[in-house]
N, C-alpha and C positions, 0 to 999 in steps of 0.2 A: 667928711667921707661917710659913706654908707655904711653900714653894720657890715652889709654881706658883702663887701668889699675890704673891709677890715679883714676876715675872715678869710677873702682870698691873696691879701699882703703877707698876713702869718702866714699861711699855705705854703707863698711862695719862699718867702725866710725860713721855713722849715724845711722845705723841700733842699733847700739849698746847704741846710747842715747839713744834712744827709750826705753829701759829697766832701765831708772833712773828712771820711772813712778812708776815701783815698790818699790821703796825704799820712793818716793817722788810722790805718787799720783800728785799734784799740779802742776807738772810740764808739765802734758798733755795739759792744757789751755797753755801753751808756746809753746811746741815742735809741737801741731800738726798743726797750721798752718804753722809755719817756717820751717819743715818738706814740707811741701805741697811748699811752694817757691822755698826751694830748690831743690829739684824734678821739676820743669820748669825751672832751673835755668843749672842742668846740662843736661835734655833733654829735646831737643825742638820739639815742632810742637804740632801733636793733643796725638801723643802716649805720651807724656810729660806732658798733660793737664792731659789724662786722670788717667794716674798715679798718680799725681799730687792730684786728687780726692779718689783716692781708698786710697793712704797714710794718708791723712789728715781721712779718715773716720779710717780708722783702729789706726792711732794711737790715736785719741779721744776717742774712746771706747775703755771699760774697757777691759783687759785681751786677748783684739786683738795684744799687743804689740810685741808677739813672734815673728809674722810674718815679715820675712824682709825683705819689699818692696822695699828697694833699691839695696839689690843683686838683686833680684830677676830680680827687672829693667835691671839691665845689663847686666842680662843671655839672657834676652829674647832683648835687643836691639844686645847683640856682638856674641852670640851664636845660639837661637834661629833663631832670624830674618835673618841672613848672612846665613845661612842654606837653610833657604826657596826662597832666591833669588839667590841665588848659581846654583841649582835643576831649574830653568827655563830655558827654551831654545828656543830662537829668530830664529822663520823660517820666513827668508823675501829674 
């Protein structure tokens, strides 16, 4: 299996802890910061940081859990992003 496909397996297994909060309110005081590590753990730099913050907020509050920020990450780092640097074109 690919790297960046590994990458979007954990996305999706973490994505998916995220919704034990429902069953187990208490476990948002755990998940949402180790959420937030792991997100700088698998992307780096500043777009990693700031994910990194948008995760931990959403998965600390209540009923934001649906949302899953770590696909989403890896749409927008391997789909997204490679799109928009694709489409540029170097005149020198």
């Amino acid at each position: 299996m690919n790297k960046d496909y590994k990458k979007l397996a954990l996305g999706i297994i973490f994505d998916a802890l995220g919704y034990v909060s429902f069953i187990f309110p208490p476990f948002d005081f755990v998940w949402a910061p180790l959420s937030a590590y792991l997100m700088t753990k698998l992307y780096k730099g500043k777009s990693g940081k700031i994910a990194a913050a948008i995760t931990f907020v959403e998965e600390a509050l209540p009923l934001l859990d649906v949302i899953p920020t770590f696909t989403l990450m890896w749409l927008y780092t391997y789909v997204f992003s490679k799109n928009e640097k694709s489409t540029i074109i170097d005149i020198d």
